[in-house]
N, C-alpha and C positions, 0 to 999 in steps of 0.2 A: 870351698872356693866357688867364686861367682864366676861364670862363662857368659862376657858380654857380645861373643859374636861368634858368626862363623870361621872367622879366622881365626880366633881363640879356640873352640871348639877341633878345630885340623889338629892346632898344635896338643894340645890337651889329650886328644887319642893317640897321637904319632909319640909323646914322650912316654906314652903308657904302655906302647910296642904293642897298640890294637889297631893299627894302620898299615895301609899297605899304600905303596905309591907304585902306578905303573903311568912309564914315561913312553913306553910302543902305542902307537898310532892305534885306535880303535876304533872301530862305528859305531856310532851311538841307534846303527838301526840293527836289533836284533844280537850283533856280536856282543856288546856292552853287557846286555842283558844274561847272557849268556856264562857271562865272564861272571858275573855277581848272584846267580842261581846256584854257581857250581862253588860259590865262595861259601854262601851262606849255608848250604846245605853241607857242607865243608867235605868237597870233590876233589881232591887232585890238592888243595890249599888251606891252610885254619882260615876261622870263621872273622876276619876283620871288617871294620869300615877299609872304602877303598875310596883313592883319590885318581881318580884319571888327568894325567897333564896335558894328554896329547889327543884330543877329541876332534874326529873327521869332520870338517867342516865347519869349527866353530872355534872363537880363539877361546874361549872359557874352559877350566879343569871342570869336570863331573865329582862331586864328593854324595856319596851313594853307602846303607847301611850301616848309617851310623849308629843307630839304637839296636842293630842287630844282635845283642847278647845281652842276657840280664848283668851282664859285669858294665857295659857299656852303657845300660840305659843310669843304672846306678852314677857311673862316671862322669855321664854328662850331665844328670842333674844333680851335682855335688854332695850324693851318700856311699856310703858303702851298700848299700839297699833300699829299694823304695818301700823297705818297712819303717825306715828310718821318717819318711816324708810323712807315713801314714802315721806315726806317733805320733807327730807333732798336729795332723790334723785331727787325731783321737781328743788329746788334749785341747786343742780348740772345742770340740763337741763339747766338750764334759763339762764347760762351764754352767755354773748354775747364775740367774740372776744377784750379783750380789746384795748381799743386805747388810745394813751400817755403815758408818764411815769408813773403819777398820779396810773390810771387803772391799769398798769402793777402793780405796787406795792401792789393795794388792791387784786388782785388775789394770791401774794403770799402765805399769808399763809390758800386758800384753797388747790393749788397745795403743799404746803407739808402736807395738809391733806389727799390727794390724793395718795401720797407716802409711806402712812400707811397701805395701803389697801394689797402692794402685797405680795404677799409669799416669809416669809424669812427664807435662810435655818441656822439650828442650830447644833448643835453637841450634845446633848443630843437628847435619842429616849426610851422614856417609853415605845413606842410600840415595841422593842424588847429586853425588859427586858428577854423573855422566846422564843427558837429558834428551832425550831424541822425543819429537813430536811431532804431528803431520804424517806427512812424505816418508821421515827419517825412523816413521815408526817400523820394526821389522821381527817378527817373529823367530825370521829364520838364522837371526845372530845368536838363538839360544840353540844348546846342542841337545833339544830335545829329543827325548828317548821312544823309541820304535819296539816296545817289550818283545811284543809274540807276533810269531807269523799272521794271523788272524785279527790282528788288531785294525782299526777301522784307519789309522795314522800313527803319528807321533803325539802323544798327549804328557801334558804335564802333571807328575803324581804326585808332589808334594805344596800343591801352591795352598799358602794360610790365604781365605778367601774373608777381606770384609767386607761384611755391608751392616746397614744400620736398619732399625726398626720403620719403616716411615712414618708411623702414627706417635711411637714413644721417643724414639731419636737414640732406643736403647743398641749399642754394637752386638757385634755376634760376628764371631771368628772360626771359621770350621776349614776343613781339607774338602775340596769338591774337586773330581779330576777336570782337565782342561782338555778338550782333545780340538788340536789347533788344526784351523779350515783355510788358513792362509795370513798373512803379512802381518793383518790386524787384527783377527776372529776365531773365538775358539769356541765351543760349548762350553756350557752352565751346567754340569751334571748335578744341580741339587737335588737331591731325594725328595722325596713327599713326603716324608712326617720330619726332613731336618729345617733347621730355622732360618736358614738362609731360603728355601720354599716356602715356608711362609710371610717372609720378606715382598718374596716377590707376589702370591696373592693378595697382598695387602696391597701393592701397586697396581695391580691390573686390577679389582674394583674401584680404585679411581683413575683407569686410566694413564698411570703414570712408568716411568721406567725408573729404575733405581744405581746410583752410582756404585761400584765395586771398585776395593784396590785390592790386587794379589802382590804378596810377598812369597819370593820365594830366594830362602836363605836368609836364617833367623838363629837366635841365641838358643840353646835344646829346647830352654825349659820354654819357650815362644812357641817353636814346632810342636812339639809333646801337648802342651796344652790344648794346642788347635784340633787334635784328637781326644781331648775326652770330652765325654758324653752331657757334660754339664747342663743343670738345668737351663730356660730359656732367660731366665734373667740375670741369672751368672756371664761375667764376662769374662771370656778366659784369659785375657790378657792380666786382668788379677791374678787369677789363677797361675799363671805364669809369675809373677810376683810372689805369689808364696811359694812357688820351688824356688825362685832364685833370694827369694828373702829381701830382693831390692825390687825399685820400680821398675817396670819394662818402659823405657823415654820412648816419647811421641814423637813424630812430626807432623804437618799439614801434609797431604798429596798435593800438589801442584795445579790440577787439573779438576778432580771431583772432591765434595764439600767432605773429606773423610783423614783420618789420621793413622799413621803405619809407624812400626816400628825403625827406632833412626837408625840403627846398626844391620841392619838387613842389607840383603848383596843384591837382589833383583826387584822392582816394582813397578806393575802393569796398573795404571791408572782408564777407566774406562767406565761403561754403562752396559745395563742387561734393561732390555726390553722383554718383559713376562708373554708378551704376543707373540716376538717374533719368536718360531721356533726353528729347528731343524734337525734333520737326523743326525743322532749321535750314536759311534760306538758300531760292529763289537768292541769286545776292550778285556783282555786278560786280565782278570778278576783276584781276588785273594781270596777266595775261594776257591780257587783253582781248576774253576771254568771261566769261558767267556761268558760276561753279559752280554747280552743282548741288543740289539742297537733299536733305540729308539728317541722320541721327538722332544730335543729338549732347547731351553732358550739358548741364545748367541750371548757373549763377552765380545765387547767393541772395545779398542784397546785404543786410546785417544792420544796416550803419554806412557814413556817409558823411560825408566830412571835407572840408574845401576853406580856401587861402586866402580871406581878407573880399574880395578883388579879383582872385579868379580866372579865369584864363583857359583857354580850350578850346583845347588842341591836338589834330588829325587828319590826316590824309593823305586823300589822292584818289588811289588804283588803278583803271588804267582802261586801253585799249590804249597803249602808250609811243608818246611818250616822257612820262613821270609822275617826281614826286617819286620812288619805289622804285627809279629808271632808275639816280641821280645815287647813291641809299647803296649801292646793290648793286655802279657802277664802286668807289665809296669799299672797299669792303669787297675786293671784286678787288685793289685797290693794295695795302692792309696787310696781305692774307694772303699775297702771294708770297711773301716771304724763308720762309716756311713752308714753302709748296709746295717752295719750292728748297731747302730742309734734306733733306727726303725725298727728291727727285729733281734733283740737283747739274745736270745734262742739260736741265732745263727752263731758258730763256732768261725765258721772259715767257706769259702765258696772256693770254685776255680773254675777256669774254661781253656780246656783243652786247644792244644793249638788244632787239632784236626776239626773241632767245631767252631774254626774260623769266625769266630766272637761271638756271633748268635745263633749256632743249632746247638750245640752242648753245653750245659751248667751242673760240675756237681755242688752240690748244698751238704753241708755237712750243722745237722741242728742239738740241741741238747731235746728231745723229744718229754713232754710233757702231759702230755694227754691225746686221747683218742681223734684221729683226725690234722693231726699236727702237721705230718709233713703236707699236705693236703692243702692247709690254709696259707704255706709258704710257697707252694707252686701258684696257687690264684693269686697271692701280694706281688711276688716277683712278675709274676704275668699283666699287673697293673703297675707296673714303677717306669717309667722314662723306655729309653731304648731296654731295657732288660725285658719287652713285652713281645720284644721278636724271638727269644730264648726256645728255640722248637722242639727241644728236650731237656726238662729237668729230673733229674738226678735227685734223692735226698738217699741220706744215711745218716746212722748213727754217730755221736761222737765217739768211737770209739775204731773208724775207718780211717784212714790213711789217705784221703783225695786227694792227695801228690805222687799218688801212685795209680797208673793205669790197671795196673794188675790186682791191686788189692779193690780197688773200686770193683772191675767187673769180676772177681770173685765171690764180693759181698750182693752182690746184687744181684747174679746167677743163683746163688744160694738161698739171697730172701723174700724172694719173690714169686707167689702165684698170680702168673699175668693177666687172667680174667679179674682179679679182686682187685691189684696193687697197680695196674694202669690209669692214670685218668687224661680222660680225651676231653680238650676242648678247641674251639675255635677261634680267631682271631686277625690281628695284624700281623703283618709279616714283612719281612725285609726285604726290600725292593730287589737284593739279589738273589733270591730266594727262589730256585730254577725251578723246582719242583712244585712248589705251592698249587693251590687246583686251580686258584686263578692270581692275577697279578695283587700283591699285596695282602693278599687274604688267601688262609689257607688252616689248616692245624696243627694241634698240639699236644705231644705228649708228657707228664710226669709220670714217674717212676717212685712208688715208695718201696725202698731197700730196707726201711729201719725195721726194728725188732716189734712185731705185731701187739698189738693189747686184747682179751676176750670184747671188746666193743667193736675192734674190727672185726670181728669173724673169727677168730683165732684160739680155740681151747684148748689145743694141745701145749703141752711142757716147748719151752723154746731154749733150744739146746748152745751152750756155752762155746764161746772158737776156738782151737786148742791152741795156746798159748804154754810151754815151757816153761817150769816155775825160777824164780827170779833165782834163788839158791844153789838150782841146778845148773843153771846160767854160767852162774859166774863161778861154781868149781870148777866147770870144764873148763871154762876159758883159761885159769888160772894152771892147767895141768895141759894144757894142748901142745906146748913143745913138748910132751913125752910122748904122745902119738904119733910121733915125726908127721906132721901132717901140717907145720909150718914151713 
């Protein structure tokens, strides 16, 4: 089932009893936040999406958490798991160029499945059912959220930010937080290596400022896509199309020369000047410190558009386990057949929620010669964002890397850490507290797998004790006479 909106998406979890509606009066500075740490970490209440109806100060519901559980991220983009999405993009991979007629023909009608996927534009635009400009523009009708004491204001955590290329005209749709400075002005938290800052340096050597529209409140697979890590000339609104299987429909923004999704509940139409800057931040982090405040450009908000009945979507980042926990596993499952096109040797990866996307990776490889895990920590150290990864992990295929416990068993056990450490240095993620300076800092991998004599290693390498299969299943088979059922 396809989920064309946020309104669909409410009902889609409320008939699936992973909703909760609370109708008591909240703050959205600090209380809210409060209310939904202790949901997701599941305090006092189960772990649901929440709908607040009754938000201080603002006539708009708050709908918050909604990818917060691998049941929910599945639900909202229509699998039972996002192994299910990653099969289907395994099978895209594995096409080979076809040859003959025969072949030409059986690729047909994947390539008009293919054809489904892009953004098409429409003529209806829910999202600007309601149009305020000028004067009428106002910030503080949104019931933006106040996370943590320390926070630098109210900032917006979930807005899908586009801007276009200015040299290629190519789009790029990322999540960059918003921390709003008044009526019409918020910061541009774009990172340095993400593509919306390269946007913007590609304006400031010519002097120019570049237009922005922010949505916020979009169809899942809209949101979700706007988080992964896609290369830069991938447009994730495609992307968004192949989870939903249909186009993601366009409209014009009103104001700057750009197109947003029609079924969206909120859109800020506006300009980022790369010059002008300002202090931004602190900002309760999903890393579960504060960043840091520092000088980043202004969002000038021109136009602002919304359904007559719209709704606030946001997220809560905060030490994990958080909503970001649940899309970042989701994104881990549908980029493997990826990973494994590039390195056939890699079995399965994962990233721990405690290494909040980029300090923990374990690597799980079928190991083939000397040096191997080795050449997969320096590849993963050169691929896309996986080059912020500030510890990798390998092991054997023969570890359990869905399991915290059998990981650091296997690795306490196979490891001499003057031999099996390798230090190098690098990029690093701009939230990255520790690094020895900003951006740059280092890194460790770890080889856990079973040693070869080229490593260093001449002694006998001793077997895991493992219960044989026979034994297994007599006992099992006699265990109600133990009374111990």
């Amino acid at each position: 089932m396809v989920i064309n909106s946020l309104s669909e998406w409410i009902a889609v979890l409320d008939d699936a009893g992973e909703l909760i509606r609370i109708s008591a009066e909240v703050d959205p500075k600090l209380e809210l936040s409060e209310i939904v740490d202790r949901i997701s970490k599941e305090q006092g209440a189960p772990n649901r999406a929440v709908l607040f109806e009754n938000v201080k100060g603002s006539a708009l519901p708050v709908f918050v958490n909604a990818f917060g559980s691998r049941e929910r991220v599945g639900l909202s983009l229509g699998v039972n798991s996002m192994e299910d999405h990653a099969a289907r993009l395994e099978d895209l991979l594995e096409q080979s160029p076809p040859e003959g007629l025969l072949e030409k023909l059986k690729m047909l009608p994947k390539l008009a499945q293919v054809g489904k996927w892009f953004p098409k534009k429409v003529s209806s635009s829910p999202c600007q059912e309601v149009v305020l400009k000028g004067d009428d523009v106002d910030l503080g009708l949104l019931p933006v959220l106040t996370t943590w004491p320390d926070d630098a204001g109210p900032f917006i955590t979930f807005p899908l930010c586009v801007t276009n290329d200015p040299e290629t005209g190519r789009r790029n749709m990322g999540t960059y937080r918003l921390q709003v400075m008044g009526k019409t002005e918020t910061g541009f938290h774009s990172h340095l290596h993400k593509d919306a800052r390269r946007h913007l340096n590609k304006a400031q050597e010519s002097g120019d400022r570049i237009p922005v529209a922010v949505v916020i409140g979009a169809d899942p697979a809209t949101c979700f896509a706007s988080v992964v890590p896609a290369p830069p000339d991938v447009d994730e609104l495609m992307l968004a199309g192949f989870l939903r299987n249909k186009p993601v429909p366009l409209v014009p923004c009103l104001t700057v020369p750009l197109e947003v999704p029609a079924t969206a509940e909120i859109v800020l139409e506006g300009w980022v000047d790369p010059a002008e800057v300002r202090r931004e931040g602190p900002f309760g982090d999903h890393t579960g410190f504060y960043s840091l405040a520092d000088d980043y450009p202004v969002f000038h908000v021109e136009c602002m558009t919304m359904r007559k009945n719209a709704v606030y979507h946001t997220t809560l980042v905060g030490r994990p386990p958080q909503e970001d926990c649940w899309m970042t596993e989701g994104i881990e499952r549908l980029l493997l057949p990826v990973l494994r096109k590039q390195f056939p040797e890699v079995l399965d990866y994962r990233m721990p929620f405690e290494g909040v996307a980029h300090n923990l990776m374990y690597l799980k490889i079928k190991k083939q010669y000397p040096g191997h895990a080795r050449k997969l920590m320096n590849a993963i150290w050169g691929l896309g964002q996986a080059m912020f990864t500030k510890v990798i992990v390998v092991v054997d295929d023969d570890c359990d890397i869905h399991s915290d416990s059998e990981v650091a068993w296997r690795v306490l056990n196979n490891i001499d850490p003057q031999r099996d450490l390798e230090f190098t240095l690098g990029p690093m993620e701009v939230l990255d507290h520790a690094s020895r300076s900003f951006c740059y800092g280092s890194k460790v991998g770890i080889d856990a797998t079973k040693k070869m004599p080229e490593e260093g290693f001449q002694r006998e390498w001793p077997d895991a004790i493992v219960m044989d299969a026979e034994t297994k299943s007599r006992v099992s088979s006699r265990w109600s006479e133990f009374g111990l059922s």
